[in-house]
C-alpha positions in Angstrom: -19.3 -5.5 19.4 -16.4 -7.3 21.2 -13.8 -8.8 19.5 -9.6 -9.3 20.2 -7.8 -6.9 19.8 -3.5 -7.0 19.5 -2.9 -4.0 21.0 0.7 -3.9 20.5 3.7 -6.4 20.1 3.0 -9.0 22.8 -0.1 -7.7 24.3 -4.0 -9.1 23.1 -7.0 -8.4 24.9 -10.8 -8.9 24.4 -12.5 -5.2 23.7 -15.6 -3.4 22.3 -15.2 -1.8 19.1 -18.0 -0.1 16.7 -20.1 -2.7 14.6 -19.0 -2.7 11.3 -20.6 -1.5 8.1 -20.6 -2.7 5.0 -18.6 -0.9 1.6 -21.2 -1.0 -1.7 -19.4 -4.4 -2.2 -18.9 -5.4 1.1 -21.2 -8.0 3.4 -21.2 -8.3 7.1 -20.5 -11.7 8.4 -21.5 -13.0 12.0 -18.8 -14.9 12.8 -19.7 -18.8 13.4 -16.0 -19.7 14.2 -12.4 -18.2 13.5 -9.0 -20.4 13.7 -5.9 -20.0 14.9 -2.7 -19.9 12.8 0.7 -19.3 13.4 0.2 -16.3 11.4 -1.4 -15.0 14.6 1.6 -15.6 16.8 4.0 -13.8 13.9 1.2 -10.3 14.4 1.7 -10.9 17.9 5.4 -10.6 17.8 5.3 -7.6 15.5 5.5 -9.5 12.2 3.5 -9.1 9.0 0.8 -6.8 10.5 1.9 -3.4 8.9 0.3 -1.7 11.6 -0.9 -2.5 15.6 -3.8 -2.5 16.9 -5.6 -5.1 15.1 -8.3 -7.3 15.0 -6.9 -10.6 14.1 -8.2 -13.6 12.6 -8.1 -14.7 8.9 -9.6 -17.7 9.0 -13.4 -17.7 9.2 -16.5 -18.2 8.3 -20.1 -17.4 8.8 -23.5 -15.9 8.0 -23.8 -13.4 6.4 -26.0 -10.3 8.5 -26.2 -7.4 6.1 -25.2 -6.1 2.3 -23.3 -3.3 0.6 -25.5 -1.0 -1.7 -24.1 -3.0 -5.2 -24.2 -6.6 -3.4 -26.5 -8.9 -5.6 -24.5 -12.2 -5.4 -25.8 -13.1 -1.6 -28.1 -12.3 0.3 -28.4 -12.0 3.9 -28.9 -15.7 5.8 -26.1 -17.3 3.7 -23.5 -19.3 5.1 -19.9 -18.4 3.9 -16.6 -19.0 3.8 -14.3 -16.3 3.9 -11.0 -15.8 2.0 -9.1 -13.3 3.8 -6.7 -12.6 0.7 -6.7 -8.5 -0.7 -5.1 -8.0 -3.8 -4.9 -4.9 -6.6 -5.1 -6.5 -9.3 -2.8 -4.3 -10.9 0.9 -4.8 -10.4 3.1 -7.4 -12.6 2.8 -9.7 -10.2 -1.2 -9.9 -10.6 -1.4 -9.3 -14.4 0.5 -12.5 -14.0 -1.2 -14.1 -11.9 1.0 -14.6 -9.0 -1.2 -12.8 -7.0 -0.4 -14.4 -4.0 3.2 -11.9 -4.4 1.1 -8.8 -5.1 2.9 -5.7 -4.1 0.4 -4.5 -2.1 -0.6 -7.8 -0.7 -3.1 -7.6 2.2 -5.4 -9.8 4.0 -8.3 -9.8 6.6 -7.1 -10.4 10.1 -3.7 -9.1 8.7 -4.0 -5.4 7.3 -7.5 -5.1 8.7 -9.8 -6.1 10.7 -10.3 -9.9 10.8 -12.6 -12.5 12.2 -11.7 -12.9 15.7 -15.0 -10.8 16.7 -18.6 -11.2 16.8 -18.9 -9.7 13.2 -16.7 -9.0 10.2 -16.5 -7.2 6.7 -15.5 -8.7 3.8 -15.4 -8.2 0.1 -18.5 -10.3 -1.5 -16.5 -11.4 -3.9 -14.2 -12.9 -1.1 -17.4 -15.1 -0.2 -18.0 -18.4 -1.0 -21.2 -19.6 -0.2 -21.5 -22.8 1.9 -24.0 -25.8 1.0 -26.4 -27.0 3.9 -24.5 -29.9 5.3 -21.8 -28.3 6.1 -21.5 -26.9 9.8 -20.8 -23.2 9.7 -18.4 -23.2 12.7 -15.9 -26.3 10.7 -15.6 -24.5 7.9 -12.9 -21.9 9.5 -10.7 -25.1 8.2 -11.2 -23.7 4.4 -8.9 -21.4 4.7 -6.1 -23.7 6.2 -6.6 -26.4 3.7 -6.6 -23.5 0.6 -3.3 -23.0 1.6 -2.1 -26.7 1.6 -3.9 -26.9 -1.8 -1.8 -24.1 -2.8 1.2 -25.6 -1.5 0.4 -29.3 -3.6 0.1 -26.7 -6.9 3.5 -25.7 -6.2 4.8 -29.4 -5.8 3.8 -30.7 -8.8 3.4 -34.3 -7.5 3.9 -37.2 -9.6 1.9 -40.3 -9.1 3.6 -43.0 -6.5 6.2 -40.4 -4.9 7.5 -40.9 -1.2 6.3 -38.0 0.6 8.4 -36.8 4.4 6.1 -34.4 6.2 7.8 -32.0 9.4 5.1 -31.4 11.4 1.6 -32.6 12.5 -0.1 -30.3 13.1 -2.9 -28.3 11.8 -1.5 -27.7 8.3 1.2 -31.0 8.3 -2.2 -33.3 9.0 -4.0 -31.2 5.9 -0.5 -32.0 3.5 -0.7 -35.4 4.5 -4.5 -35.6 3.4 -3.8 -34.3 0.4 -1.0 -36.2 -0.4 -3.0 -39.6 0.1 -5.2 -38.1 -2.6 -2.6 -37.5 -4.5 -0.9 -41.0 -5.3 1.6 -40.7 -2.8 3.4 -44.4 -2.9 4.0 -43.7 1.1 3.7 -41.0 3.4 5.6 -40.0 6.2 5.3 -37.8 9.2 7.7 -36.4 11.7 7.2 -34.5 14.6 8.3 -34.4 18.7 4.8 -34.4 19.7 3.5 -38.1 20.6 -0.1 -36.9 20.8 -0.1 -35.2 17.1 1.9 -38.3 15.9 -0.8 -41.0 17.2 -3.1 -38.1 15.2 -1.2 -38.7 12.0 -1.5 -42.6 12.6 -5.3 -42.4 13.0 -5.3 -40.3 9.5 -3.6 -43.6 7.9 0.0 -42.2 7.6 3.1 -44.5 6.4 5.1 -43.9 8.9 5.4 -41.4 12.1 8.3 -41.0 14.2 10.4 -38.5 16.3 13.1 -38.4 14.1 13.9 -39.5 9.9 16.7 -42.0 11.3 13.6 -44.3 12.6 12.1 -44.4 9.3 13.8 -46.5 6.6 14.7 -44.5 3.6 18.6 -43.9 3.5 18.2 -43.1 -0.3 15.6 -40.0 1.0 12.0 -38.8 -0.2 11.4 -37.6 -3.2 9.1 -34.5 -1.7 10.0 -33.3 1.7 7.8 -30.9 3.0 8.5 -28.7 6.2 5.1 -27.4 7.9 6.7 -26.4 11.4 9.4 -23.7 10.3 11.4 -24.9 13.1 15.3 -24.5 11.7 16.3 -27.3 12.7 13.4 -29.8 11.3 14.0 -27.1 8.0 17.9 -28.1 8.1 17.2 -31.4 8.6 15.0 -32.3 5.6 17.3 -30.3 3.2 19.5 -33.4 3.6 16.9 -36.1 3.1 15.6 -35.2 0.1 16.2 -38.4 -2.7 18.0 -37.1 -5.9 15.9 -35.1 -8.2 13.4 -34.8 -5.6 11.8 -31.2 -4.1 12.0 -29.4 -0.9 8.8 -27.4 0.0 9.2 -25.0 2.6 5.6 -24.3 3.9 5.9 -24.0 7.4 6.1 -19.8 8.8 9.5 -18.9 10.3 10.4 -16.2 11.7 12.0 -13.6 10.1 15.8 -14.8 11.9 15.2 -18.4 10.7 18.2 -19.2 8.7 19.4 -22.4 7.0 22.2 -23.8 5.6 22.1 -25.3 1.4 24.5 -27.4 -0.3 24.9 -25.8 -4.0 27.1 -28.4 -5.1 24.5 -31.5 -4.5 21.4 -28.9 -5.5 23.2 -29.0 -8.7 24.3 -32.6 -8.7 21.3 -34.4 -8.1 18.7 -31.7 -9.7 17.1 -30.9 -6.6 14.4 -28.3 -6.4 13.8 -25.9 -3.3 10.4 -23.9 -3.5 8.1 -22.4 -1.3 4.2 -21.4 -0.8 2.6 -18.6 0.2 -0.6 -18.4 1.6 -3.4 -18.9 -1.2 -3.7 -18.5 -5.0 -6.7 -19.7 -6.6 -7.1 -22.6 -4.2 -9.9 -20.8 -2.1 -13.2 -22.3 -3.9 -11.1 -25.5 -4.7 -10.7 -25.9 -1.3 -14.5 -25.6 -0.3 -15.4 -28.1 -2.8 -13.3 -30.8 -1.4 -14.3 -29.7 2.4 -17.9 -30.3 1.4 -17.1 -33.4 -0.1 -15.6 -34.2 3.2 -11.6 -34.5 2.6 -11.5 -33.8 6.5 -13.2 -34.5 9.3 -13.6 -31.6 11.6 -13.5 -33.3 14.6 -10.2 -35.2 14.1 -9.0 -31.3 13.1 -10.5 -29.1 15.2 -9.4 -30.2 18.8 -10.3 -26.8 20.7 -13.2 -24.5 20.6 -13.9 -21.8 22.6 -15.6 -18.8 23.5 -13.9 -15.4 22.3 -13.5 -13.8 25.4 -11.1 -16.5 25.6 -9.0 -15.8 22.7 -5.6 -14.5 24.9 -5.9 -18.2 26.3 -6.4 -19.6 23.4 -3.5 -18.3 21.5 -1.2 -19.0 24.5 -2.3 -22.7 24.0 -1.9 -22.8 20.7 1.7 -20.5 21.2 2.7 -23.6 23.4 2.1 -26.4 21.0 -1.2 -27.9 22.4 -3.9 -29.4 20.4 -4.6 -29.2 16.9 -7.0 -26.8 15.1 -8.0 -23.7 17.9 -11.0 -21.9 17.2 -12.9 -19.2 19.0 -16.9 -19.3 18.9 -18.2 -15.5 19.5 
């Protein structure tokens, strides 16, 4: 089968590999459609794959083609959705259940093979079964908005907060969704990128400028949330969040990222820096609201196309354009 290949740090290409088979708990899924996420970049450059070559690609979906010996809860002709995250169920962070911090995290399209190919393996019980009206190659966007979910568990929102989003893109457009649902009094979005800022107007933001200064809120939000990882939009809303307010970081850095805190007015004014990683039980929670239609694909998905061009593809999406990238084997 083909399917992309990082052959080493900087260097992707489209190959043939063996078709997969399936473990006794394992299904084979052929793929309808597999995103892009900065994730991919970070394997690209070395980061969080523990070992090159890989097949990337983490977020997918699609039906499923053939079942492991013990496999009783599909069958073959389902439509899935596919949550990437391995864990072992057995370490302190699991038995309480962080198991987003497992020790021996891994993931599909991280640790091993991953979507971005005509088929994939995954665990069943890594499956969730899509209803009929949803369209197979959109829901590569479950994945995405399971983390975003994830990331609102960790806030804690309150009902009629002010909300500052870094970043609209993919996964700032899915917090500020989320946060509209959420009884957000306003919401605001940030970001250099005049094409993803109209994007956040269409999607009924508060406000949406280049920079905080344009927006008027000298007393600051009360949950700022960075989904770019850029240091400096990190550094930045460090100093506008309001007094007992909470800083999410949720965007990737890279490993070198640094920024700079203020102890004394962390302590003064009670504010709370936390982060989110990835996805903890957010997966089928995620799903449900995706059929209910919390997003419309094609506000979110601005590029689709064919595998053989996924080293183009992650070049556009490496250079900021669009929104949502998927492939279609």
């Amino acid at each position: 089968m083909k399917a992309a290949l990082v052959e080493s740090v900087g260097k992707v290409s489209l190959t043939e590999i063996p078709d997969p088979t399936p473990g006794p708990r394992d299904v084979v899924v052929k793929v309808a459609a597999c995103g892009l996420c900065g994730t991919d970049l970070h394997i690209l450059q070395g980061e969080f794959a523990p070992s090159l070559p890989l097949v990337p690609g983490h977020e997918f979906a699609g039906e499923v083609v053939a079942l492991g010996s013990e496999v009783t809860e599909l069958a073959e002709g389902d439509q899935v959705a596919v949550d990437p995250s391995l864990y072992c169920h057995e370490c302190r962070y699991c038995r309480r259940g962080h198991n987003n911090l497992c020790d021996r995290w891994a993931a599909i399209g991280v640790s091993r093979a991953g979507g971005a190919a005509e088929y994939a393996v995954a665990p069943v019980a890594n499956c969730v079964r899509l209803p009929e009206h949803v369209r197979t190659q959109d829901a590569a966007l479950i994945e995405p908005l399971s983390c975003a979910v994830r990331g609102y568990d960790v806030l804690k929102s309150q009902l009629g907060s002010h909300v500052l989003i870094y970043g609209s893109g993919t996964m700032g457009l899915m917090m500020l969704e989320l946060a509209k649902r959420t009884g957000a009094a306003s919401v605001d979005v940030l970001d250099l990128n005049p094409d993803r800022l109209a994007t956040a107007r269409s999607l009924g933001c508060s406000g949406a400028a280049a920079s905080a200064e344009e927006l008027e809120r000298p007393e600051g939000w009360d949950l700022v949330v960075d989904a770019t990882g850029n240091a400096a939009a990190i550094q930045d809303g460090l100093g506008r969040v309001a007094k007992a307010g909470t800083f999410l970081q949720f965007g990737v850095s890279d490993y070198a990222t640094r920024a700079t805190i203020e102890p004394y007015r962390i302590y003064n004014q009670e504010i709370t820096i936390t982060g989110s990683m990835a996805v903890l039980h957010s997966y089928e929670r995620a799903a449900e609201l995706f059929a209910g239609g919390i997003l419309d694909p094609d506000v979110f998905i601005s590029d689709r196309m064919p595998l053989a061009s996924y080293p183009e593809a992650l070049g556009r999406f490496a250079e900021g354009l669009g929104r949502k990238i998927v492939v279609v084997p």
